[in-house]
N, CA, C and O of each residue as an XYZ file, in Angstrom:
744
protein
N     -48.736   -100.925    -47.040
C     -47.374   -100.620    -47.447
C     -46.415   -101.183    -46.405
O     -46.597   -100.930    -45.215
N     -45.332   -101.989    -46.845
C     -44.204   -102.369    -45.810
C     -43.629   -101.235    -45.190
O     -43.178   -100.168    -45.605
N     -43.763   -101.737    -44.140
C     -42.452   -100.498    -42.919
C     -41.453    -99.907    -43.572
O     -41.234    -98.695    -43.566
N     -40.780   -100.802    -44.193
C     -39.317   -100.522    -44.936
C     -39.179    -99.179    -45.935
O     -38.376    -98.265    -46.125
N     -40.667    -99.708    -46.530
C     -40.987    -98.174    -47.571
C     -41.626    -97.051    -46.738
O     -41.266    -95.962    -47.186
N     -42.400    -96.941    -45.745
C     -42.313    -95.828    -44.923
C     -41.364    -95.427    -44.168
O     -41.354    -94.256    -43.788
N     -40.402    -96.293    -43.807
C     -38.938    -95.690    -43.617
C     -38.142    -94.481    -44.617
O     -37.616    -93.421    -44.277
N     -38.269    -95.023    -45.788
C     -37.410    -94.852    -46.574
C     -38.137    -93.479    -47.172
O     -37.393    -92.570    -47.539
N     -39.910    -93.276    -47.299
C     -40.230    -92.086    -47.625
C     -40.096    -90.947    -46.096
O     -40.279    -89.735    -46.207
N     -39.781    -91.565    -44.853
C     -40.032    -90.753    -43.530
C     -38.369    -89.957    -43.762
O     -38.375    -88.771    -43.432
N     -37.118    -90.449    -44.238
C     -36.187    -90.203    -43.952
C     -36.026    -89.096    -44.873
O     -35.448    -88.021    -44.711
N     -36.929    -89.778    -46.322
C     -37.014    -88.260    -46.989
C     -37.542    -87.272    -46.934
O     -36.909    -86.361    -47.468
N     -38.592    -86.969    -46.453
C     -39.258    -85.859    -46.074
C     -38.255    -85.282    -45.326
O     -37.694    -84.322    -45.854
N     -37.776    -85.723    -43.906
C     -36.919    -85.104    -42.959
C     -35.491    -84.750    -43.561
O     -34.799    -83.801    -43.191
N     -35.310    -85.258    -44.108
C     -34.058    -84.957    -44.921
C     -33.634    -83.843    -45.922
O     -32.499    -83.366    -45.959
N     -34.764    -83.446    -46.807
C     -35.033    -82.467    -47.502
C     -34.935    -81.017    -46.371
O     -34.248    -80.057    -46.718
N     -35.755    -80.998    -44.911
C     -35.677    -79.682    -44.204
C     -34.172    -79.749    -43.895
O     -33.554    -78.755    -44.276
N     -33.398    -80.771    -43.245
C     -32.278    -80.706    -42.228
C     -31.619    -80.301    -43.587
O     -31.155    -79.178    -43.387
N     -31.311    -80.741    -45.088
C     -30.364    -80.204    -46.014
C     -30.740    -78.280    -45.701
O     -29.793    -77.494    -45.668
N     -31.926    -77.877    -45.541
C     -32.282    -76.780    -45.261
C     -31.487    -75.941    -44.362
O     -30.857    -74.947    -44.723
N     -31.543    -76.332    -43.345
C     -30.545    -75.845    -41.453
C     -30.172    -74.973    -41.972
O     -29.524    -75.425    -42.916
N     -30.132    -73.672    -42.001
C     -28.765    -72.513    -42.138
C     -28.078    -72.256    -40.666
O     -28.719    -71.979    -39.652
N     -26.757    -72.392    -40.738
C     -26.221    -72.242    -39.200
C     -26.566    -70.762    -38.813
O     -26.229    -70.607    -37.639
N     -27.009    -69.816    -39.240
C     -27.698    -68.900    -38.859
C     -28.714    -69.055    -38.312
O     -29.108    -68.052    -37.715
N     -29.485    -70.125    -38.242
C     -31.078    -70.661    -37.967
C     -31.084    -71.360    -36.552
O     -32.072    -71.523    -35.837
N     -29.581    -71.802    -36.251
C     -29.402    -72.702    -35.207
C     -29.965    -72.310    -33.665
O     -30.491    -73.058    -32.841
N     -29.707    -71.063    -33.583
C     -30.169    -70.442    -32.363
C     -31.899    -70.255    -32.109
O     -32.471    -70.446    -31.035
N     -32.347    -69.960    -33.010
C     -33.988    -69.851    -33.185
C     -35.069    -70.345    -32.830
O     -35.637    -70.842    -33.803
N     -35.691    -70.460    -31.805
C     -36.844    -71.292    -31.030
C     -37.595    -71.991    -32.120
O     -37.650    -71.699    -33.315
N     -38.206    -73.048    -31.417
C     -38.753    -74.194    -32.323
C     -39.998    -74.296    -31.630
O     -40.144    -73.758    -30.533
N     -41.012    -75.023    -32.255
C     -42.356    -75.855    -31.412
C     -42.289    -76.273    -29.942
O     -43.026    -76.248    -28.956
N     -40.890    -76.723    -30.308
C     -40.526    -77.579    -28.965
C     -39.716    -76.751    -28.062
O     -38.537    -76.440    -28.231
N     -40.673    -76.349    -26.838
C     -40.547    -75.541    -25.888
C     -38.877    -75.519    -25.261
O     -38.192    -74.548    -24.941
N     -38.604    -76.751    -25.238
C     -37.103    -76.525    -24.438
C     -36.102    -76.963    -25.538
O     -35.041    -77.419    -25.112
N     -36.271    -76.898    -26.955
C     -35.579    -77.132    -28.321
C     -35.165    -75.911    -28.833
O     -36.111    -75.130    -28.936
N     -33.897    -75.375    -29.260
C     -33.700    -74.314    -29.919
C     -33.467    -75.313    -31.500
O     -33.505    -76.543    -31.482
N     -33.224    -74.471    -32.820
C     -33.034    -75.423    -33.653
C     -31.942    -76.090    -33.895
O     -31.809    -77.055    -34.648
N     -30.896    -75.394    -33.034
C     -29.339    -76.561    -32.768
C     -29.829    -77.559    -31.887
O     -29.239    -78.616    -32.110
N     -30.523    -77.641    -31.133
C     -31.069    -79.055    -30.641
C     -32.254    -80.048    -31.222
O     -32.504    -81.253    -31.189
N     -32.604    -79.333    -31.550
C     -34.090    -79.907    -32.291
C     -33.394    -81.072    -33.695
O     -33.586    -82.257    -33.965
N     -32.497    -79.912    -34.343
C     -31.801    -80.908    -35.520
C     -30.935    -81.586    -35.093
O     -30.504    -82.324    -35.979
N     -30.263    -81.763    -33.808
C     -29.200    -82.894    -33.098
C     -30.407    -84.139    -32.844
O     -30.268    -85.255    -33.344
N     -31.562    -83.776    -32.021
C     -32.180    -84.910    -31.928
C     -32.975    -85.869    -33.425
O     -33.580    -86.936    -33.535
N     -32.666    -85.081    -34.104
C     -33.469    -85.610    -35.523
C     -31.832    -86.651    -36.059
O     -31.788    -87.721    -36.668
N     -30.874    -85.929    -35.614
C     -29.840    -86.649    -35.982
C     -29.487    -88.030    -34.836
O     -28.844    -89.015    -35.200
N     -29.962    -87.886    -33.635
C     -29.916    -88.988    -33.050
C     -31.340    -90.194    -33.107
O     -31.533    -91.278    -32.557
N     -32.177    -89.308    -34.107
C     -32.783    -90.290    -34.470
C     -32.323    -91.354    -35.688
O     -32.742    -92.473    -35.983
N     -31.413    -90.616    -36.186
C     -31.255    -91.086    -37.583
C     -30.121    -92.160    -36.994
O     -30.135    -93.357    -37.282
N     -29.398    -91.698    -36.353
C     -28.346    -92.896    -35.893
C     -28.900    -94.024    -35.025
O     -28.508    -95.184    -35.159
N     -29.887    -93.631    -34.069
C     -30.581    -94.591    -33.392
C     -31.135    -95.316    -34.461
O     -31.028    -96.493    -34.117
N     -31.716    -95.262    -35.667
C     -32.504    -95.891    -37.058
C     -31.501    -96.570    -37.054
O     -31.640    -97.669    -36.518
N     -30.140    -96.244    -37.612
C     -28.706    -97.170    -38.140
C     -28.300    -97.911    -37.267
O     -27.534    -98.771    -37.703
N     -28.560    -97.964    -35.784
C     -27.633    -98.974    -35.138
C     -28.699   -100.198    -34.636
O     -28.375   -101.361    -34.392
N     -30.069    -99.609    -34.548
C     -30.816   -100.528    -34.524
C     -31.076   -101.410    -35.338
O     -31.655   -102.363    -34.815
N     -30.844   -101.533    -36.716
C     -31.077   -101.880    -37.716
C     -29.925   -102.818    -37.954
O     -30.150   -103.984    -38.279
N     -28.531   -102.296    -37.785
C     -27.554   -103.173    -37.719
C     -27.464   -104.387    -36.325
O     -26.869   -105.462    -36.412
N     -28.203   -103.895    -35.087
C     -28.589   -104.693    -34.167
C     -27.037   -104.356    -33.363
O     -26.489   -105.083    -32.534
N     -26.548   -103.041    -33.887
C     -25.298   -102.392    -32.720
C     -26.098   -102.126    -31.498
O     -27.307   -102.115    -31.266
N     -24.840   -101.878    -30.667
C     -25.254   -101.296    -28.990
C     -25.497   -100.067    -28.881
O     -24.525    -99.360    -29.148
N     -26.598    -99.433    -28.536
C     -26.147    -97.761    -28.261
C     -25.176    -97.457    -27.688
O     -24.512    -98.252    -27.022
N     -24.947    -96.422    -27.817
C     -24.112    -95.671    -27.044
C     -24.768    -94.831    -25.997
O     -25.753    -94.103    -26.121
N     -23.816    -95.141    -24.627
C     -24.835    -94.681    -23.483
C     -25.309    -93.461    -23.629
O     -26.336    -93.186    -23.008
N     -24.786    -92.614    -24.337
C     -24.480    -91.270    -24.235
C     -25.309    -90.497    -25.657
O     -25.137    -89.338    -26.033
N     -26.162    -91.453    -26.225
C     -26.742    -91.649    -27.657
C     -27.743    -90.358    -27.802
O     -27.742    -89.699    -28.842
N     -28.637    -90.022    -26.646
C     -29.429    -89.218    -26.484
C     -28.948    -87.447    -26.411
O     -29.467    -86.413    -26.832
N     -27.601    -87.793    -25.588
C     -27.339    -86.287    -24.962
C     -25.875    -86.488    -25.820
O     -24.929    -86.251    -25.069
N     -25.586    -86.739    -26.745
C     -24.198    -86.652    -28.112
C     -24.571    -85.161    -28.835
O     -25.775    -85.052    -29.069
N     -23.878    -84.186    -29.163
C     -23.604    -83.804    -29.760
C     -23.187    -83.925    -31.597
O     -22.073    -83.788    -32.101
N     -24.218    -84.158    -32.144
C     -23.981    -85.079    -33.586
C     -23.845    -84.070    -34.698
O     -23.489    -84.347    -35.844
N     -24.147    -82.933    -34.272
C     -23.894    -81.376    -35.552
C     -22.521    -81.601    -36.476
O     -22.614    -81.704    -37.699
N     -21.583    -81.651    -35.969
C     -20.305    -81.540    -36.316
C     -19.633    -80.077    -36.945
O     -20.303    -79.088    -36.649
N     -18.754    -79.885    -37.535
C     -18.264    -78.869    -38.077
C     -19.003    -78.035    -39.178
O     -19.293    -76.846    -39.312
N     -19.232    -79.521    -40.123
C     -19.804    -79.324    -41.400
C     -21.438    -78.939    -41.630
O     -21.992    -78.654    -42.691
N     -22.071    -79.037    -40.149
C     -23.232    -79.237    -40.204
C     -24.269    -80.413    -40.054
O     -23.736    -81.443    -39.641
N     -25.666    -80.512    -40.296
C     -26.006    -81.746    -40.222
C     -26.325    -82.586    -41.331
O     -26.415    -83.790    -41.091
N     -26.588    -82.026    -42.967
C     -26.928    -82.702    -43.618
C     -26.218    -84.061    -43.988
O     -26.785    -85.128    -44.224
N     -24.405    -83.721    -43.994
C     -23.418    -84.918    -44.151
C     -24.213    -86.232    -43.330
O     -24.873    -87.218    -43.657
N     -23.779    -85.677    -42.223
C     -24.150    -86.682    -40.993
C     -25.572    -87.433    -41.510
O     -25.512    -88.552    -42.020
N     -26.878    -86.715    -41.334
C     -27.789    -87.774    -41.475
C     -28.038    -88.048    -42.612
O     -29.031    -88.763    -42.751
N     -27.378    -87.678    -43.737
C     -27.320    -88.648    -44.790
C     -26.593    -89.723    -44.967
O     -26.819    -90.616    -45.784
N     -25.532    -89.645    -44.059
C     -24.568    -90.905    -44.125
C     -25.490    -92.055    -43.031
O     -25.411    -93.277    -43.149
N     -26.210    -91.455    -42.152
C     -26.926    -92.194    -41.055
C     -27.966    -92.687    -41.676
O     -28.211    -93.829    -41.289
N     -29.112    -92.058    -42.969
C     -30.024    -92.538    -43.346
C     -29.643    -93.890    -44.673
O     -30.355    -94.885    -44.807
N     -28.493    -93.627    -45.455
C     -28.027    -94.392    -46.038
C     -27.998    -95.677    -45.624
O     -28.637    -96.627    -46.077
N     -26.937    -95.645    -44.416
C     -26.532    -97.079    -43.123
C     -27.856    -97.710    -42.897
O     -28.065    -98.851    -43.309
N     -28.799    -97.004    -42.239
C     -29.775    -97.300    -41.855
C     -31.009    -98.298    -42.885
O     -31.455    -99.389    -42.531
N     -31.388    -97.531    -44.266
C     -31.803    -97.920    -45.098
C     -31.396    -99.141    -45.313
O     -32.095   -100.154    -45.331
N     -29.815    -99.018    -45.542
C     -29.112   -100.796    -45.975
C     -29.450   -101.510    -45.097
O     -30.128   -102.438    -45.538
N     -29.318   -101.541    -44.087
C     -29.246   -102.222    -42.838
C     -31.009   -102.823    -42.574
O     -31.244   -103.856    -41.948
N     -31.908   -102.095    -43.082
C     -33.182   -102.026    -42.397
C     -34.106   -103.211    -43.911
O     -35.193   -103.777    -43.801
N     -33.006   -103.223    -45.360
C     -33.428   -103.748    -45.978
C     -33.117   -105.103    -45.760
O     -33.802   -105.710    -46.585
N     -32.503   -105.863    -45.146
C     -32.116   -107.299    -44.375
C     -33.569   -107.718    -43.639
O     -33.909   -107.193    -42.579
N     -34.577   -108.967    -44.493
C     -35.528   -109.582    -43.785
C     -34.925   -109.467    -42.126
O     -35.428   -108.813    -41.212
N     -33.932   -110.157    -42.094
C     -33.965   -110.504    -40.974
C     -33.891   -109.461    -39.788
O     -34.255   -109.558    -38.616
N     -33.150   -108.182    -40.662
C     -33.299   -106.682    -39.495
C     -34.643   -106.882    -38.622
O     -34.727   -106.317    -37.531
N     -35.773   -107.751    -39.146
C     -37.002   -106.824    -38.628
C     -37.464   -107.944    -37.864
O     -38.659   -107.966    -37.570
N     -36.415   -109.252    -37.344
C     -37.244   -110.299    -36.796
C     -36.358   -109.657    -34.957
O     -35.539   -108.739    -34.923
N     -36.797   -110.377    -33.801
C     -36.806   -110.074    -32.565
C     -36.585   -108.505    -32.138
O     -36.588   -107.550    -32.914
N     -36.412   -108.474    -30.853
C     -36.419   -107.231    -30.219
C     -35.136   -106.309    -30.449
O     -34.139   -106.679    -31.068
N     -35.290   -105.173    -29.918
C     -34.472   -104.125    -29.791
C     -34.396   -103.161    -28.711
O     -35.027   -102.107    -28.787
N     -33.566   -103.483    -27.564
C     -33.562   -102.305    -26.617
C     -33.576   -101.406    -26.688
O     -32.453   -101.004    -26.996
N     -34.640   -100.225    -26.526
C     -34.994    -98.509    -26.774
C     -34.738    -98.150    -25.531
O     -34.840    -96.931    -25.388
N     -34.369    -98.872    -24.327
C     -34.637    -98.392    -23.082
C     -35.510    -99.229    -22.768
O     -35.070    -99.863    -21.810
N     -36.976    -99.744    -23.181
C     -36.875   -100.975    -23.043
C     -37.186   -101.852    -24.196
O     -36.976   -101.327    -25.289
N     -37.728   -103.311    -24.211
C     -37.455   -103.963    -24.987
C     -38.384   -103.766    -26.316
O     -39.368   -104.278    -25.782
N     -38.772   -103.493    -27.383
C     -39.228   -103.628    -28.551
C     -39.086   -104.521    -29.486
O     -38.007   -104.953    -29.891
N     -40.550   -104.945    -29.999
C     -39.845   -105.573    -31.611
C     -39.395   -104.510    -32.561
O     -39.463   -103.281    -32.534
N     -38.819   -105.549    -33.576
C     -38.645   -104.556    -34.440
C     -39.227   -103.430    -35.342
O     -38.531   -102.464    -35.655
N     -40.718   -103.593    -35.819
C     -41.361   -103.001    -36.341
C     -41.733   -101.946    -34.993
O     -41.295   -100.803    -35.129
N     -42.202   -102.122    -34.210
C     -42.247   -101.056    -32.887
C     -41.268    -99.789    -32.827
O     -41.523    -98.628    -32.508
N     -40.057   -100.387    -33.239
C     -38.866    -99.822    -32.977
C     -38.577    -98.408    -33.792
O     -37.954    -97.368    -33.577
N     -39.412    -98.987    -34.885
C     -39.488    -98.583    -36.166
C     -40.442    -97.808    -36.347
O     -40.000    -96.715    -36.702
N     -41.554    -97.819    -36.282
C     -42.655    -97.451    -36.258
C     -42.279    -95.718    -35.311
O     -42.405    -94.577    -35.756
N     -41.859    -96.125    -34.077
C     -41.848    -94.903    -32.786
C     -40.730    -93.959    -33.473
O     -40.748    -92.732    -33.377
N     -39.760    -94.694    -34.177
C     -38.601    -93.740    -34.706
C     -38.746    -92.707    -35.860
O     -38.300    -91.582    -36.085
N     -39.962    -94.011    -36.794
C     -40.883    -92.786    -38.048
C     -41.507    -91.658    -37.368
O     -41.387    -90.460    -37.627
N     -42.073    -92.127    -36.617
C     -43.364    -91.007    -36.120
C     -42.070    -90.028    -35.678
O     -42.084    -88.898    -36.165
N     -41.020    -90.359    -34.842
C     -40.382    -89.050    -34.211
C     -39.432    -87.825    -35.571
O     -39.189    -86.619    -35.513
N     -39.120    -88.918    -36.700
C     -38.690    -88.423    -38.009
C     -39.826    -87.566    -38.264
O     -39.513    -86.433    -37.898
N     -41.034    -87.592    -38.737
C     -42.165    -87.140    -39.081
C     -42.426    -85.742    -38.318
O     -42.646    -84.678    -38.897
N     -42.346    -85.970    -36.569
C     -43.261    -85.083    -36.096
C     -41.954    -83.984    -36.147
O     -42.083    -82.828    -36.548
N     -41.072    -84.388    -35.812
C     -39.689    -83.247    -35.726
C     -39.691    -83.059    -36.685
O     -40.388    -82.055    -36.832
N     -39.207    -83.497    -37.912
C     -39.333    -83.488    -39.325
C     -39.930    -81.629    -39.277
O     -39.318    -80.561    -39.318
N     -41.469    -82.014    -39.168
C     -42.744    -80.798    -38.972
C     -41.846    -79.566    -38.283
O     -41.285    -78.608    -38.815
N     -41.930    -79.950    -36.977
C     -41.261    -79.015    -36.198
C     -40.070    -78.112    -36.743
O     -40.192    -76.889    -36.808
N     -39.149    -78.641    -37.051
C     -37.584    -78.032    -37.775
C     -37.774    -77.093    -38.758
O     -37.349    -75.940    -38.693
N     -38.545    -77.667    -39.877
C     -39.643    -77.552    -40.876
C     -39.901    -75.884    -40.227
O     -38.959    -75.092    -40.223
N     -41.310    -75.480    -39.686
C     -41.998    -74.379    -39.113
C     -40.676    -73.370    -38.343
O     -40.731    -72.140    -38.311
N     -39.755    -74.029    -37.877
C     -38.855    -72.831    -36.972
C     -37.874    -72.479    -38.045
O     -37.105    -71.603    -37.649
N     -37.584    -72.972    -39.586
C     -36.624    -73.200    -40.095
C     -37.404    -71.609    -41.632
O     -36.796    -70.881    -42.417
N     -38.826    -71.779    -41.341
C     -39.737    -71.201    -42.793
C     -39.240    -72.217    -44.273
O     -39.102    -71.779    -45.415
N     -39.072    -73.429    -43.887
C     -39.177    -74.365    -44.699
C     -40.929    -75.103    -45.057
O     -41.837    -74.692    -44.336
N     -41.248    -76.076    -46.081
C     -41.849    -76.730    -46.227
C     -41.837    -78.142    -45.510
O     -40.749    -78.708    -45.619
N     -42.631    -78.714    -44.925
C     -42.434    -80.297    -44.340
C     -43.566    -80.913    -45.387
O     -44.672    -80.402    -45.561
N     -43.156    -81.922    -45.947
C     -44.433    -82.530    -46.851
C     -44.016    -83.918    -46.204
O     -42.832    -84.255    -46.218
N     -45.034    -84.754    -45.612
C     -45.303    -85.414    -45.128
C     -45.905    -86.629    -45.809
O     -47.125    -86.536    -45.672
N     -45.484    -88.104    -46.713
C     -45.894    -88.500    -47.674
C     -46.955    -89.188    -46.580
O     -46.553    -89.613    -45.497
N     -48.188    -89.242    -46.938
C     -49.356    -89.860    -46.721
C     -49.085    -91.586    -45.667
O     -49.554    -92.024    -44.617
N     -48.204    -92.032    -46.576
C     -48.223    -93.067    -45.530
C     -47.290    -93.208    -44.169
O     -47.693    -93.915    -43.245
N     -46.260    -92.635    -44.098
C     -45.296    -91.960    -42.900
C     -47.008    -91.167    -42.066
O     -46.970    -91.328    -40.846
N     -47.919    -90.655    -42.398
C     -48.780    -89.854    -41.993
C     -49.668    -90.420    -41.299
O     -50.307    -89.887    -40.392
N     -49.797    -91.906    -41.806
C     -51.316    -92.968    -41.260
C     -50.325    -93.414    -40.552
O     -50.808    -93.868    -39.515
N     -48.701    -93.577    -40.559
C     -48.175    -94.608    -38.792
C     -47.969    -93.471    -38.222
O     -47.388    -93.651    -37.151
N     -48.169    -92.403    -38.433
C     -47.542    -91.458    -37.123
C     -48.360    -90.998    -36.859
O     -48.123    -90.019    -36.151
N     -49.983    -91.270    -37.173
C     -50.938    -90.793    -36.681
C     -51.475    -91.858    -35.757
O     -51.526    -91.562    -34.563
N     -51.874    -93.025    -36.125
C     -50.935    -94.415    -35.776
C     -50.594    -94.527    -34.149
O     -51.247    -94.704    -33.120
N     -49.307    -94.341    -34.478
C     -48.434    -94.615    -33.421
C     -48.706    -93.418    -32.378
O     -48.253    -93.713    -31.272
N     -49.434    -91.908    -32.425
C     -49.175    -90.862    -31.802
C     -50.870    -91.643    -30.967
O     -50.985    -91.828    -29.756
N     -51.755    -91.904    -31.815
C     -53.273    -92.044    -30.920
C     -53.392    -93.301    -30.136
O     -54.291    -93.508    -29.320
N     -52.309    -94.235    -30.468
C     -51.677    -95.415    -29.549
C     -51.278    -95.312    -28.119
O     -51.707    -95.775    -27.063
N     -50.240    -94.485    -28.498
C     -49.143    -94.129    -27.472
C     -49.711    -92.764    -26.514
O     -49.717    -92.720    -25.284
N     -50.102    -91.858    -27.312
C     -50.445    -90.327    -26.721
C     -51.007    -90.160    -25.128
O     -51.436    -89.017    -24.964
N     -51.093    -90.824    -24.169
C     -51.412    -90.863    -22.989
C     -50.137    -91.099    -22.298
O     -49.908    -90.558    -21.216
N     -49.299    -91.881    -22.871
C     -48.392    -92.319    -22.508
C     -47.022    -91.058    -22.789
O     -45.975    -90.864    -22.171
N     -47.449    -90.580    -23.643
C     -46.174    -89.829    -24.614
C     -46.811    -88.389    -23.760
O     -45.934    -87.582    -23.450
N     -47.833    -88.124    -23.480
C     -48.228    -87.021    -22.392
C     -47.652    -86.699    -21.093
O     -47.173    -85.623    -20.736
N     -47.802    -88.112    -20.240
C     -47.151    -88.488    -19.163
C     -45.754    -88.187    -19.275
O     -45.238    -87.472    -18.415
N     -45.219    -88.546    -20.026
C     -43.359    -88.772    -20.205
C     -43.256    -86.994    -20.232
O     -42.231    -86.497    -19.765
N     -44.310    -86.102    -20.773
C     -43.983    -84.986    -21.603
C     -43.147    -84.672    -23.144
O     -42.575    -83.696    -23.630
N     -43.398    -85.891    -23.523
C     -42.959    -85.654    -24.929
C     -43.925    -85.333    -26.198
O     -43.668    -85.238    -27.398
N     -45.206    -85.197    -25.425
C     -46.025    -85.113    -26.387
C     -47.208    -83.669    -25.134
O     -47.272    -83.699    -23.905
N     -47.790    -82.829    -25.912
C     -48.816    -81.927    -25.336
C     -50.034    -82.194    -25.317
O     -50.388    -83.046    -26.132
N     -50.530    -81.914    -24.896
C     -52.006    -82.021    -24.595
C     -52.808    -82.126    -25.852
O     -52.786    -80.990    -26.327
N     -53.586    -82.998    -26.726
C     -54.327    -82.984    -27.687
C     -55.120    -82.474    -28.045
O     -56.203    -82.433    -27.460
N     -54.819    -81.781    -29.357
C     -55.807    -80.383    -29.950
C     -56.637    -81.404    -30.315
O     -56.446    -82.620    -30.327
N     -57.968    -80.474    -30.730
C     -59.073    -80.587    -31.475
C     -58.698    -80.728    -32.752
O     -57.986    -79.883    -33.294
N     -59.182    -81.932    -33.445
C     -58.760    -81.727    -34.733
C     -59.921    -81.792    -36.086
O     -60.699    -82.685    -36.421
N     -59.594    -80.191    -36.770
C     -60.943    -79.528    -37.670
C     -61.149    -80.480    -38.476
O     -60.352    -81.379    -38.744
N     -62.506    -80.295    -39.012
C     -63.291    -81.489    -39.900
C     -62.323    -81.014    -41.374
O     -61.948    -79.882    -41.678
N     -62.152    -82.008    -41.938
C     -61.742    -82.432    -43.285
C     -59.939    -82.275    -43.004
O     -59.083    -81.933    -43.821
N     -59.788    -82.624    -41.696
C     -58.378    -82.528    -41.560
C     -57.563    -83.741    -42.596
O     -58.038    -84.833    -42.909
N     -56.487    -83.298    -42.921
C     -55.941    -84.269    -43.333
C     -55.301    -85.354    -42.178
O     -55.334    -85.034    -40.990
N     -54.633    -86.842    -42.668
C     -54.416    -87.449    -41.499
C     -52.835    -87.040    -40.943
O     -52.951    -87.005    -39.718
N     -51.713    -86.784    -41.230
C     -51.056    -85.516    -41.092
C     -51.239    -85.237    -39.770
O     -50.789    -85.661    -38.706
N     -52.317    -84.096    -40.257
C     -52.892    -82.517    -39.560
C     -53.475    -83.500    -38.069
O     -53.400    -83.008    -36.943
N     -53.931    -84.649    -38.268
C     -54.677    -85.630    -36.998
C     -53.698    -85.755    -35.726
O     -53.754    -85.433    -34.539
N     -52.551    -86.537    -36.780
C     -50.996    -86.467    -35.975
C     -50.938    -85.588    -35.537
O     -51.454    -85.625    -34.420
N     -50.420    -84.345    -35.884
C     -49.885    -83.207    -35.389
C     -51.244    -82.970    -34.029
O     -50.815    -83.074    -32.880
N     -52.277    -82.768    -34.135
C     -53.222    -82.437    -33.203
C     -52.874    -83.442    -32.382
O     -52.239    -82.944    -31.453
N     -52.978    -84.707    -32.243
C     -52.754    -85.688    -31.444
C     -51.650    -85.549    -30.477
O     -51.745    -85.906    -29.303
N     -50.694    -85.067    -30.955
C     -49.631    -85.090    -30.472
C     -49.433    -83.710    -29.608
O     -48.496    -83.590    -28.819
N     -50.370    -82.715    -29.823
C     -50.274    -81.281    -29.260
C     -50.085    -80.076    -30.257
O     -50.031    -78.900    -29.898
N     -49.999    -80.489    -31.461
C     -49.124    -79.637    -32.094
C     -50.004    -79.081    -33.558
O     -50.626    -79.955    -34.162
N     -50.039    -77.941    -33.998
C     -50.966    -77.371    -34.799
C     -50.700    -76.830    -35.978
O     -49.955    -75.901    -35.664
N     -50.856    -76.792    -37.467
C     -50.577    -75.940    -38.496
C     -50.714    -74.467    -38.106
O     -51.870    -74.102    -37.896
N     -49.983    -73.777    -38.004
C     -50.685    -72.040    -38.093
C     -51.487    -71.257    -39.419
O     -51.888    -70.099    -39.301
């Protein structure tokens, strides 16, 4: 399957919980130890804008990581207007030819690839602190399982990723991700 279409099913999965968010929910601990869910859904939203400006081949903004992207209205406006941009932008052959500075240099499919998996695994996360559903379409599931058993030594080190569960026989590949990455169905 092209990148482009696991983009486009990764943004939906994640998209369906964040329409979810009740600003009542915002305060509420998440998976992610130093994430409450007003942060957890800001970084899902600076993923979604990091998706759109990369794609257009804009500059970040220095400040891209630690922005405040909630707004008044909430988050669904926002990363739907971000997944829209992004989508258009990401359907241009040429979006996907040379690099892209993440901090450091990437191709494009790389770029892409690390940004699904982080849609996906937060996606999960928001999902579980929120008592929402995360459905995870199968192929968003094989790159972020993918990209997590690639990277996961590396993504340990940084601390963005936990220590790797055991993962039970007849797991789905999903459920592989999530173990890979530290992180467990209850």
């Amino acid at each position: 399957m092209q990148l482009h279409a696991v983009l486009v099913r990764a943004f939906a999965g994640t998209a369906a919980v964040v329409r979810g968010v009740t600003p009542e929910q915002l305060g509420a601990a998440t998976p992610c130890a130093d994430w409450n869910v007003r942060a957890l859904t800001n970084h899902v939203l600076q993923v979604g804008s990091a998706l759109r400006l990369a794609g257009r081949r804009a500059p970040f903004p220095d400040d891209l990581w630690t922005r405040d992207l909630i707004g008044a209205d909430g988050p669904a406006d926002r990363f739907e207007d971000d997944r829209r941009d992004a989508l258009e932008a990401w359907s241009e052959p040429a979006a996907w030819d040379g690099k892209i500075d993440m901090g450091a240099p990437m191709t494009a499919p790389e770029a892409v690839t690390m940004l699904v998996s982080d849609l996906a695994l937060h996606g999960w996360d928001l999902a579980q602190a929120t008592g929402q559903e995360y459905l995870c379409d199968p192929a968003v599931a094989a790159v972020t399982r993918d990209f997590v058993a690639a990277s996961g030594e590396q993504g340990r080190q940084m601390g963005i990723f936990g220590p790797a569960l055991p993962v039970a026989d007849g797991a789905d590949v999903f459920d592989e991700a999530l173990a890979l990455s530290g992180r467990a169905r209850r």
